[in-house]
N, CA, C and O atoms as CSV, one atom per row, in Angstrom:
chain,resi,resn,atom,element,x,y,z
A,1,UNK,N,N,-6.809,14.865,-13.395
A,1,UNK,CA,C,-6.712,13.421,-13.195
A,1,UNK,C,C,-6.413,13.071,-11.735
A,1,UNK,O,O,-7.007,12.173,-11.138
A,2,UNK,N,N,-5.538,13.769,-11.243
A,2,UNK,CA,C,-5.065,13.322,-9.780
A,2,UNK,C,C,-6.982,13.362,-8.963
A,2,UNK,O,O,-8.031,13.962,-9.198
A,3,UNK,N,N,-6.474,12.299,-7.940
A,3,UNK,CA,C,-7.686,12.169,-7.152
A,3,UNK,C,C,-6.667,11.762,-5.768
A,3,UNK,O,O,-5.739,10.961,-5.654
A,4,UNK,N,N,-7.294,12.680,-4.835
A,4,UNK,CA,C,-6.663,11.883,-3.682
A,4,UNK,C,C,-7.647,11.821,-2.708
A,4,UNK,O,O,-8.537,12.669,-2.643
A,5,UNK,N,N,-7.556,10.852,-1.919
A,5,UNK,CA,C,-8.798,10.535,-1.001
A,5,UNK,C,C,-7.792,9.909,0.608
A,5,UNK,O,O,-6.878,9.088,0.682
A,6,UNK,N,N,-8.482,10.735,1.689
A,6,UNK,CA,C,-7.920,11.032,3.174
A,6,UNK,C,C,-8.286,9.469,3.721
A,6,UNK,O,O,-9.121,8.838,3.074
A,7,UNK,N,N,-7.837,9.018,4.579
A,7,UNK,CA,C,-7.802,7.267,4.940
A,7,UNK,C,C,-6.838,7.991,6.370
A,7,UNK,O,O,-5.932,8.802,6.555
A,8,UNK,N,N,-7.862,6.951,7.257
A,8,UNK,CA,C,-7.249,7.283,8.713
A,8,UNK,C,C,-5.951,7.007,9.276
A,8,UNK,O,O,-5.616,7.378,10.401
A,9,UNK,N,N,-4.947,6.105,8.182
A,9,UNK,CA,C,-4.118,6.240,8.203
A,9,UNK,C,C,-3.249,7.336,7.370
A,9,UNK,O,O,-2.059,7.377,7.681
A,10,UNK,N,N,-3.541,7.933,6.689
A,10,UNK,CA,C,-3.083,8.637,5.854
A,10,UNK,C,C,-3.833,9.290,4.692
A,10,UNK,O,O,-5.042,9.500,4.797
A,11,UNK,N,N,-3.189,9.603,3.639
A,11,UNK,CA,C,-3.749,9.788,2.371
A,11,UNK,C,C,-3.586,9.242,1.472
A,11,UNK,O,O,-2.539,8.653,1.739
A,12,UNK,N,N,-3.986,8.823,0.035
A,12,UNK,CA,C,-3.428,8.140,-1.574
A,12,UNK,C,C,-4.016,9.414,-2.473
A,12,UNK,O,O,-4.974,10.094,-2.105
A,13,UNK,N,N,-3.188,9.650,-3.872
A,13,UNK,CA,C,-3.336,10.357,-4.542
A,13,UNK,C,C,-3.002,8.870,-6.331
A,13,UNK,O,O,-2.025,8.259,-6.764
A,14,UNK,N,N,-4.367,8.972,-6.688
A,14,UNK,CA,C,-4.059,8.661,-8.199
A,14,UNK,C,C,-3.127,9.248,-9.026
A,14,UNK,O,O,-3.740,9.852,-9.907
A,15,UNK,N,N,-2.028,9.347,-9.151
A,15,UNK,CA,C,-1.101,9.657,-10.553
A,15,UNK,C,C,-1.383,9.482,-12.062
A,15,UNK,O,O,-1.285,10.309,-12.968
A,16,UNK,N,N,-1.713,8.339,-12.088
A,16,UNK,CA,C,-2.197,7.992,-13.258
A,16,UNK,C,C,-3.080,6.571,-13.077
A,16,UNK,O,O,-3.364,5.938,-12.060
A,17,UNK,N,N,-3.446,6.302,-14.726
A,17,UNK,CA,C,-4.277,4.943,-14.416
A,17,UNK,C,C,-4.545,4.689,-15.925
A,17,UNK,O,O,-4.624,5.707,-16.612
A,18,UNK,N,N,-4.730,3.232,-16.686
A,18,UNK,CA,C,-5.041,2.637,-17.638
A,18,UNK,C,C,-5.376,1.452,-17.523
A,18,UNK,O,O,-5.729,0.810,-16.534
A,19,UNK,N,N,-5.227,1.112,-18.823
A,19,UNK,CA,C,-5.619,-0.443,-19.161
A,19,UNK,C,C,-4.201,-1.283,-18.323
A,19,UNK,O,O,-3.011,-1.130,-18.598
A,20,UNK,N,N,-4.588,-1.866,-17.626
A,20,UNK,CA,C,-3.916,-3.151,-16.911
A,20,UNK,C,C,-2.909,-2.566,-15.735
A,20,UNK,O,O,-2.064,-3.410,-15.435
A,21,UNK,N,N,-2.786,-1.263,-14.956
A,21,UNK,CA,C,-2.092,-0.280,-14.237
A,21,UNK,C,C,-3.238,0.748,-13.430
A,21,UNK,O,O,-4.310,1.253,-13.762
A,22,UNK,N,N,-2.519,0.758,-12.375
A,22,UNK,CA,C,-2.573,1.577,-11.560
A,22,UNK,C,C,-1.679,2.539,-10.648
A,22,UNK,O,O,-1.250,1.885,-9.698
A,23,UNK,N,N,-1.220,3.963,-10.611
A,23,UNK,CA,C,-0.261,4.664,-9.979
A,23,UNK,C,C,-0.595,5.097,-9.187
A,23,UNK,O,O,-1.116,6.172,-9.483
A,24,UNK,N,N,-0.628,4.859,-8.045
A,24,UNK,CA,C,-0.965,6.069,-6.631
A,24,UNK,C,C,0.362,6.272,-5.785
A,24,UNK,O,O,1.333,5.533,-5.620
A,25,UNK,N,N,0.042,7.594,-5.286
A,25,UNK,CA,C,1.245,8.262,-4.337
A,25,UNK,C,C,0.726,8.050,-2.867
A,25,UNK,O,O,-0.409,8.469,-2.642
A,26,UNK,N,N,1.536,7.345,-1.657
A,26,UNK,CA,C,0.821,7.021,-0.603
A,26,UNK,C,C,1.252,7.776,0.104
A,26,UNK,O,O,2.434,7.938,-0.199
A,27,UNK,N,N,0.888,8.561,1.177
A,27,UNK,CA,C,1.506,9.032,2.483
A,27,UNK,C,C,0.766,8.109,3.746
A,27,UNK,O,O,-0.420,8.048,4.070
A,28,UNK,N,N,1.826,7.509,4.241
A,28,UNK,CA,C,1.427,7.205,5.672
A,28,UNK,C,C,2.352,7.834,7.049
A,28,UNK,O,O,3.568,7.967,7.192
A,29,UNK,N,N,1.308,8.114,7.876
A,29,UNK,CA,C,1.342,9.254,8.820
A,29,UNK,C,C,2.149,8.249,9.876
A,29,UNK,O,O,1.997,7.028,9.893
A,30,UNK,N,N,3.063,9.020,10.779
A,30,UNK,CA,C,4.193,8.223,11.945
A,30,UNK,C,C,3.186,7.363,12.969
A,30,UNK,O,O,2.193,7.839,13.521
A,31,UNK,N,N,3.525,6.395,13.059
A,31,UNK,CA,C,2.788,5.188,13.792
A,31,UNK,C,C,1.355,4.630,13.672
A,31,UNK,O,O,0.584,4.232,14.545
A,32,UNK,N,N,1.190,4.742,11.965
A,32,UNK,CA,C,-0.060,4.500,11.089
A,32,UNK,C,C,0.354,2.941,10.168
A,32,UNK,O,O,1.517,2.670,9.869
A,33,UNK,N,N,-0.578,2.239,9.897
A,33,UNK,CA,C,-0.395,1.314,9.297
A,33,UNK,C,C,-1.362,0.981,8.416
A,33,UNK,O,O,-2.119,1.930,8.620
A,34,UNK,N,N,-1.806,0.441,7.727
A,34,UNK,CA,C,-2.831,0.246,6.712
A,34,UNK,C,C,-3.087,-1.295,7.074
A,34,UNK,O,O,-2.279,-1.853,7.816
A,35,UNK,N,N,-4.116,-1.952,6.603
A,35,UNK,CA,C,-4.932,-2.974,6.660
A,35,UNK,C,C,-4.121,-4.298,6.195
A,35,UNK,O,O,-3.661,-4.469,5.066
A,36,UNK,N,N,-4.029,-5.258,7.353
A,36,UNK,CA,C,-3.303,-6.576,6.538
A,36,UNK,C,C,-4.279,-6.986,5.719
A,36,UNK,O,O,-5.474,-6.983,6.016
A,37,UNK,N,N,-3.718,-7.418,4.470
A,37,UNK,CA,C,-4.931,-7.691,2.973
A,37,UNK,C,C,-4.089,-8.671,2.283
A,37,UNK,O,O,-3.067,-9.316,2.516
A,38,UNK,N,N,-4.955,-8.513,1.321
A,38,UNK,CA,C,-4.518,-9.327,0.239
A,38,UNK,C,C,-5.806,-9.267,-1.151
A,38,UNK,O,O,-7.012,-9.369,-0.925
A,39,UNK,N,N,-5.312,-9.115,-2.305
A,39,UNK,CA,C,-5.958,-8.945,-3.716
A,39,UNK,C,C,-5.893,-10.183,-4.744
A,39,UNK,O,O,-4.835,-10.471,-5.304
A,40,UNK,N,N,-7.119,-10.919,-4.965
A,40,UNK,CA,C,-7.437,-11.444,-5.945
A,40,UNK,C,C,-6.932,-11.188,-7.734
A,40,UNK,O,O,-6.870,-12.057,-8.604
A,41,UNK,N,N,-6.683,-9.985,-7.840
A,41,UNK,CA,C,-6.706,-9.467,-9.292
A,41,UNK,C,C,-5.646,-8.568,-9.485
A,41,UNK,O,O,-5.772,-8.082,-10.609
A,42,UNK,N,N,-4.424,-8.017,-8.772
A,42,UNK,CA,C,-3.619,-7.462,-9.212
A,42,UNK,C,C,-2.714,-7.824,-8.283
A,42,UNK,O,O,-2.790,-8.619,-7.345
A,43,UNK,N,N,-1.652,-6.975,-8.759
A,43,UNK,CA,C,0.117,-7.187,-7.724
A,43,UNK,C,C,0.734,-6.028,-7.719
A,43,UNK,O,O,0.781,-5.435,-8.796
A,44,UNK,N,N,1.195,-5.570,-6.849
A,44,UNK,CA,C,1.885,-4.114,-6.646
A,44,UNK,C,C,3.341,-3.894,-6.500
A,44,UNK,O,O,3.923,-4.865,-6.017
A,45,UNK,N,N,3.979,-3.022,-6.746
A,45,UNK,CA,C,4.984,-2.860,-6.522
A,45,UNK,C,C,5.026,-1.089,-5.709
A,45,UNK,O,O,4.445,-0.038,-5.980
A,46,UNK,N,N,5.999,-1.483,-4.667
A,46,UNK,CA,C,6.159,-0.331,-3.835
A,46,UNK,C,C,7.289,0.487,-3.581
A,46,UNK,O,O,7.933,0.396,-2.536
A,47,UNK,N,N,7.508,1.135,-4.326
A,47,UNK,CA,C,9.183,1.817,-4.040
A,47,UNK,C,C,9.085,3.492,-3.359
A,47,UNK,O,O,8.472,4.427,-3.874
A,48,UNK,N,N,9.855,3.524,-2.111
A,48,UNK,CA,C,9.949,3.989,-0.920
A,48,UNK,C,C,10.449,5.632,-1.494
A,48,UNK,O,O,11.555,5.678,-2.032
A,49,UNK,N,N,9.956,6.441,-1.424
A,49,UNK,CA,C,10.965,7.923,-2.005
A,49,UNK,C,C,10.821,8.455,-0.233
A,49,UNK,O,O,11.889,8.919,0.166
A,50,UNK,N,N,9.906,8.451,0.636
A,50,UNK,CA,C,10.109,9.332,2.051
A,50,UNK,C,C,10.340,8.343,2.978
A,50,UNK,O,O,9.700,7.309,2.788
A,51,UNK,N,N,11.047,8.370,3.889
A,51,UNK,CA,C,11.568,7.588,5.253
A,51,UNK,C,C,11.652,6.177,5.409
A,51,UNK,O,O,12.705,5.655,5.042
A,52,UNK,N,N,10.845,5.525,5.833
A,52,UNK,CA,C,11.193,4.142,6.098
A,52,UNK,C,C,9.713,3.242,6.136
A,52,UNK,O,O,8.766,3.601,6.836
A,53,UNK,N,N,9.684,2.029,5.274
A,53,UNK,CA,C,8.885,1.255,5.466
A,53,UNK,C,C,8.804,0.011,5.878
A,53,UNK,O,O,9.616,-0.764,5.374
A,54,UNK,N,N,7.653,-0.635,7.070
A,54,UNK,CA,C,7.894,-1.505,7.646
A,54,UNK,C,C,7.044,-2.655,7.075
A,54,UNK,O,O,6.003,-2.818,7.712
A,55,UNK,N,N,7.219,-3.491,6.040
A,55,UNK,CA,C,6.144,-4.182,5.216
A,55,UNK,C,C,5.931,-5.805,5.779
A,55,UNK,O,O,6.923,-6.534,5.791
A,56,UNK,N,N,4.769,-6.271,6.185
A,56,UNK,CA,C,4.639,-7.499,6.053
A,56,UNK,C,C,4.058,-7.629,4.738
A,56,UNK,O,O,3.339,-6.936,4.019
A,57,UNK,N,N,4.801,-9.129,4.650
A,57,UNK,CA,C,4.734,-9.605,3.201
A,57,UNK,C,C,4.632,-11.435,3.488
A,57,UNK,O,O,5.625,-12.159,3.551
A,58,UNK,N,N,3.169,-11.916,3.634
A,58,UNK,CA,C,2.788,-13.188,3.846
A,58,UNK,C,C,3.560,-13.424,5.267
A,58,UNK,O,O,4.300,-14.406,5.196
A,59,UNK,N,N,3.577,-12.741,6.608
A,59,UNK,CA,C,3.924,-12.949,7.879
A,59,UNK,C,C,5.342,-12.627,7.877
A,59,UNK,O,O,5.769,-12.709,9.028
A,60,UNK,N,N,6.582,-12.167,6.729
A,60,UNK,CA,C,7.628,-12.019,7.360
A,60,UNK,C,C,8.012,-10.551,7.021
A,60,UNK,O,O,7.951,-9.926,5.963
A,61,UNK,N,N,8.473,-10.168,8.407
A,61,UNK,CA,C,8.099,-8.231,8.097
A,61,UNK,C,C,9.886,-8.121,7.567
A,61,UNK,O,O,10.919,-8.737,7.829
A,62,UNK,N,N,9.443,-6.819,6.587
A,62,UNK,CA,C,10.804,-6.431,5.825
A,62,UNK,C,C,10.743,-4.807,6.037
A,62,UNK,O,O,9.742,-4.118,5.846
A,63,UNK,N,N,12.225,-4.271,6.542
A,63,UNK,CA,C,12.499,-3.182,6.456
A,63,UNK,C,C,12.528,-2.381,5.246
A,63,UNK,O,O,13.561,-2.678,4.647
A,64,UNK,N,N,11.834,-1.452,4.575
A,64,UNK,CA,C,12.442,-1.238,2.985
A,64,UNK,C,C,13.085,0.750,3.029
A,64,UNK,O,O,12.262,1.653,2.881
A,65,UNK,N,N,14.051,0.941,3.169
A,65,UNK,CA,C,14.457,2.141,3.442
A,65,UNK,C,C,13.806,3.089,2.023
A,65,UNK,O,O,13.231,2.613,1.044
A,66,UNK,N,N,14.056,4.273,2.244
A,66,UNK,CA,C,13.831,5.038,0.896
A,66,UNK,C,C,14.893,4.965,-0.226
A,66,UNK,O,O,16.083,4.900,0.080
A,67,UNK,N,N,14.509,4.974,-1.464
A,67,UNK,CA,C,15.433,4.358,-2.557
A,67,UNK,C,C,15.439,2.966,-2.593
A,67,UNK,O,O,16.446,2.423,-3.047
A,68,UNK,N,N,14.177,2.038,-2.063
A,68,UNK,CA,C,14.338,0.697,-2.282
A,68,UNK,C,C,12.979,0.557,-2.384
A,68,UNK,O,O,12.125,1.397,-2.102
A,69,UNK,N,N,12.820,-0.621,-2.830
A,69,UNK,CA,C,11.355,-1.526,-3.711
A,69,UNK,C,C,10.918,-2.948,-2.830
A,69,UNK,O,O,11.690,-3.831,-2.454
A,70,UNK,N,N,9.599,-2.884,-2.652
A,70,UNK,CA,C,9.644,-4.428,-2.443
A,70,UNK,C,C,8.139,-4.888,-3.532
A,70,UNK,O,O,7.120,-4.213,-3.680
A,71,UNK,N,N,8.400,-5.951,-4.028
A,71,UNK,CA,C,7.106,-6.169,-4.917
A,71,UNK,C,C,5.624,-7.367,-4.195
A,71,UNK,O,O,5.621,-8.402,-3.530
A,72,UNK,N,N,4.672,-6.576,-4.732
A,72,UNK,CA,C,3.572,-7.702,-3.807
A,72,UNK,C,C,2.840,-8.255,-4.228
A,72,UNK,O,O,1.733,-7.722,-4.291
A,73,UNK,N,N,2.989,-9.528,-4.724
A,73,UNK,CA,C,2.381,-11.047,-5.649
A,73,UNK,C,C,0.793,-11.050,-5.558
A,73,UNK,O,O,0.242,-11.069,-4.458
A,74,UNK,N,N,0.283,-11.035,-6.402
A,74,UNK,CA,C,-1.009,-11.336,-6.770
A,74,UNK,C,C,-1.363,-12.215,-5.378
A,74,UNK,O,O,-0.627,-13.172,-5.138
A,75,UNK,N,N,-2.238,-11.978,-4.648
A,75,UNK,CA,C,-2.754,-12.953,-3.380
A,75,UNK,C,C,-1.782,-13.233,-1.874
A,75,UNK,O,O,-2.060,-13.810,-0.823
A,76,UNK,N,N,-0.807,-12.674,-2.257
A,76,UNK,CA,C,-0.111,-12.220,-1.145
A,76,UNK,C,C,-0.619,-11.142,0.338
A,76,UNK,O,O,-0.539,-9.917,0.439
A,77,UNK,N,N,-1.044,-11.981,1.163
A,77,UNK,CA,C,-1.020,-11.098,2.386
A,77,UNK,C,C,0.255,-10.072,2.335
A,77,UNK,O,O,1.358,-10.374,1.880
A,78,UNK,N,N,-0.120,-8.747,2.912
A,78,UNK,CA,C,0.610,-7.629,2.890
A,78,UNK,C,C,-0.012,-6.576,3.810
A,78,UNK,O,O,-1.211,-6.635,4.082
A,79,UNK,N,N,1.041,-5.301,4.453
A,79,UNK,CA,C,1.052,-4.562,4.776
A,79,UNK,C,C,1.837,-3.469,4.957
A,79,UNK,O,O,3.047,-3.692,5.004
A,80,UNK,N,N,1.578,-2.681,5.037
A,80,UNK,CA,C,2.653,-1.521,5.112
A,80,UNK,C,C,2.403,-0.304,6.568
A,80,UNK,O,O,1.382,0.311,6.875
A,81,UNK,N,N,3.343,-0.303,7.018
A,81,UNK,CA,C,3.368,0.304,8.505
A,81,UNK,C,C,4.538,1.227,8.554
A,81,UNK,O,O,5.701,0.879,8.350
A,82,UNK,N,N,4.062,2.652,8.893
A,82,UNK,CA,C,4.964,3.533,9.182
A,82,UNK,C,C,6.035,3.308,10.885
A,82,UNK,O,O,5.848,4.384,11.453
A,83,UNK,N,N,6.413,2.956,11.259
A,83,UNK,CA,C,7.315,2.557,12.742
A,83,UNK,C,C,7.895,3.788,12.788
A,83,UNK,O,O,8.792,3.697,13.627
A,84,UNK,N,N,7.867,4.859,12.352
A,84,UNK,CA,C,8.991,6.477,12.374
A,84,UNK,C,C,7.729,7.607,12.662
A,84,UNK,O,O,6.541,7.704,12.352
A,85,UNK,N,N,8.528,8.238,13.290
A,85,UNK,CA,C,7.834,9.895,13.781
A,85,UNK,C,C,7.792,10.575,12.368
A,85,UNK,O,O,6.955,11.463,12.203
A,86,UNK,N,N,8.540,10.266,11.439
A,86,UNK,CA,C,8.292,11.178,10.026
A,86,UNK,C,C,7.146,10.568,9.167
A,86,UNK,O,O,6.472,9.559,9.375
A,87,UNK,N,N,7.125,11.193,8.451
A,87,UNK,CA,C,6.205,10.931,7.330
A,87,UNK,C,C,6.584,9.685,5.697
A,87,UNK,O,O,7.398,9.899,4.799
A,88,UNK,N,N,5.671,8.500,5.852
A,88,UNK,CA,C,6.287,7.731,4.936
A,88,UNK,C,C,5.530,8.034,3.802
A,88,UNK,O,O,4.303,8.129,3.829
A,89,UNK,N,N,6.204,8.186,2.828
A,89,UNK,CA,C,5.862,8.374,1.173
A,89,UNK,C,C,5.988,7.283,0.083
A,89,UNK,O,O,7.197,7.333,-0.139
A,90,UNK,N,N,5.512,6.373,-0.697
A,90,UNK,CA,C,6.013,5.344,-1.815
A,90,UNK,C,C,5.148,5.866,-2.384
A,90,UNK,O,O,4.319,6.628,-1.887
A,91,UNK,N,N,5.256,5.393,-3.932
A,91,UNK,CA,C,4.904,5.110,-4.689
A,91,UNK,C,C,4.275,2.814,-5.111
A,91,UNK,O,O,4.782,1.695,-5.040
A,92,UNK,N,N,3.090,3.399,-5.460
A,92,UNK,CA,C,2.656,1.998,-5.811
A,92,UNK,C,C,2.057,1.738,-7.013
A,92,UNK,O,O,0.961,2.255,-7.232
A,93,UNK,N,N,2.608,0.978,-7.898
A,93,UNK,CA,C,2.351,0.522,-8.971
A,93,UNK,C,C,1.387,-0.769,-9.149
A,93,UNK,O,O,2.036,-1.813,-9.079
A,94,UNK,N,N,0.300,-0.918,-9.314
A,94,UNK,CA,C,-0.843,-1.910,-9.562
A,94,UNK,C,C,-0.966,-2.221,-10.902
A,94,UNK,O,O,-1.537,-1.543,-11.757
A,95,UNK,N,N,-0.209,-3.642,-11.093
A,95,UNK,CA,C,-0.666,-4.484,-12.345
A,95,UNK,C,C,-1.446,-5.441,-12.779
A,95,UNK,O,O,-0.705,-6.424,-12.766
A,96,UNK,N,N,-2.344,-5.735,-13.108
A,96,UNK,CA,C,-3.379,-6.661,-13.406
A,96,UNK,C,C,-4.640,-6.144,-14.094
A,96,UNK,O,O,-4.622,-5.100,-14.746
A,97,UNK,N,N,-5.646,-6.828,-13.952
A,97,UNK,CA,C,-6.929,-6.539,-14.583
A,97,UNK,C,C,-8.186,-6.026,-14.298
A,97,UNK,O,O,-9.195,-6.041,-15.003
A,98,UNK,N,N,-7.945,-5.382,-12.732
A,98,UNK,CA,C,-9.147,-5.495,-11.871
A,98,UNK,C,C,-8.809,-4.366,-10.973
A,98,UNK,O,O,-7.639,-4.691,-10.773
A,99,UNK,N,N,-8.998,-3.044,-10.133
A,99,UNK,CA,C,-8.385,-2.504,-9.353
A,99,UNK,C,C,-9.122,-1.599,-8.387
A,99,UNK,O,O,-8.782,-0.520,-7.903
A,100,UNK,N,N,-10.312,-2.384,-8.222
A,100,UNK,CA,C,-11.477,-2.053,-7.596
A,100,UNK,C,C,-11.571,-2.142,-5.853
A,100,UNK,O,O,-11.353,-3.238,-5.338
A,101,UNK,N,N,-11.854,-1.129,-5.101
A,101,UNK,CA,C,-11.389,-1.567,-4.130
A,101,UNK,C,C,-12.027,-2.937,-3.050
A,101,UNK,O,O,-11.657,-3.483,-2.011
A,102,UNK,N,N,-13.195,-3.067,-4.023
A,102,UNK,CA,C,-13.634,-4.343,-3.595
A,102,UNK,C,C,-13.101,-5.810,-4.108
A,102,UNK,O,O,-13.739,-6.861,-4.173
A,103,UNK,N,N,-12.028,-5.608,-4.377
A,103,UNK,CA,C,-10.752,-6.420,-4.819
A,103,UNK,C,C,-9.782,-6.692,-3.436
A,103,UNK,O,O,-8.781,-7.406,-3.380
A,104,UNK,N,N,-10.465,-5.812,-2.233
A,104,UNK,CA,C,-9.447,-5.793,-1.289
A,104,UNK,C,C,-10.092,-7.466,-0.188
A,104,UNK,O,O,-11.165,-8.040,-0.376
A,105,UNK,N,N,-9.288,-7.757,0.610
A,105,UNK,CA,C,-9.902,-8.800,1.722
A,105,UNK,C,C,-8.915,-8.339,2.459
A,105,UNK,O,O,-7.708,-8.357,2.219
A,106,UNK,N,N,-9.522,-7.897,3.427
A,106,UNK,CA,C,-8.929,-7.030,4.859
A,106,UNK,C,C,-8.602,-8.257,6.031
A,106,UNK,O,O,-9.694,-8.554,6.516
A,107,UNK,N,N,-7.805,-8.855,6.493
A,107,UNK,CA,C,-7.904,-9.683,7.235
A,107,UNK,C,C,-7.341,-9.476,9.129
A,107,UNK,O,O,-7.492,-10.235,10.087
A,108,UNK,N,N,-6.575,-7.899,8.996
A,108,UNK,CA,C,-6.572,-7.581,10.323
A,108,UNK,C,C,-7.077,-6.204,9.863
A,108,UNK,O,O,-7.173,-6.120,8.639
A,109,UNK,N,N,-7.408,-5.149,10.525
A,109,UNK,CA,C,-7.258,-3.654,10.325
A,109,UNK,C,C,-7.146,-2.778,11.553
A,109,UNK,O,O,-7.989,-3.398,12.202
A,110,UNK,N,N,-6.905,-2.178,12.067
A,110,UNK,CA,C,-7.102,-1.567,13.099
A,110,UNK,C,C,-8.182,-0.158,13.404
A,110,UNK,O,O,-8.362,0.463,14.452
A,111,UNK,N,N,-8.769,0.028,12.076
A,111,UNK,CA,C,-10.084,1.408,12.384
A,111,UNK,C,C,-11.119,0.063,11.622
A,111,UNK,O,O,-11.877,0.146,10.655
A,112,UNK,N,N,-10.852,-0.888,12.313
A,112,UNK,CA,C,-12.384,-1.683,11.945
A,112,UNK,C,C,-13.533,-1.987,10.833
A,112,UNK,O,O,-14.737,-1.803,10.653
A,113,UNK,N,N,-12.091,-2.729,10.028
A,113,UNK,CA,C,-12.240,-2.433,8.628
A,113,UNK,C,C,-12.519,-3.974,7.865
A,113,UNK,O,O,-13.053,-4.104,6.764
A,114,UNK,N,N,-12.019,-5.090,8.738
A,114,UNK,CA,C,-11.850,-6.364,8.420
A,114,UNK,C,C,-12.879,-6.965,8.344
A,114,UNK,O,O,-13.946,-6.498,8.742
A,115,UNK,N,N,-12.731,-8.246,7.757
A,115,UNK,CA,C,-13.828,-9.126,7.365
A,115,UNK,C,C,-14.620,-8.974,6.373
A,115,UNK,O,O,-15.507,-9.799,6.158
């Protein structure tokens, strides 16, 4: 079942997956960030198990240490940015009906991913 697929910021690994869920394991690499977005069809929740995460969440950035959660609302601009020389690890939980990655709208990216 596991699937993991390499992303220039990092890697994701599927954990699991069903009806109305999605589990992936994220690694993002020290001074890597992933795509400011936002999803039509689901909402995530992100809880931190390796180092430190630097999340925008609709323009106001939140520190979320490891052993802490931040959750991300259906249509909510978001991002997640490693700011540490170590390696960041969460877990992300995807709830809704849809989890396709053409569900994504990229609105900044930095490997030229937007629009």
């Amino acid at each position: 079942m596991k699937t993991t697929d390499q992303r220039p910021w990092g890697s994701y690994t599927i954990l699991d997956e069903g009806e109305g869920f999605k589990v992936k394991r994220i690694e993002v690499l020290p001074e890597k960030r992933l795509s400011y977005q936002k999803h039509a069809r689901r909402s995530e929740h992100w809880y931190v198990v390796r180092g430190q995460a630097k999340v925008t969440l609709n323009g106001a950035e939140i520190l979320v240490p490891a052993g802490q959660a931040v959750d991300i609302p259906v249509g909510a601009a978001h991002r997640v940015e490693n700011p540490t020389d170590d390696l960041l690890v969460f877990i992300e939980t995807q709830t809704g009906d849809y989890f396709g990655e053409d569900d994504i709208v990229r609105i900044e990216d930095d490997f030229g991913r937007a629009g």
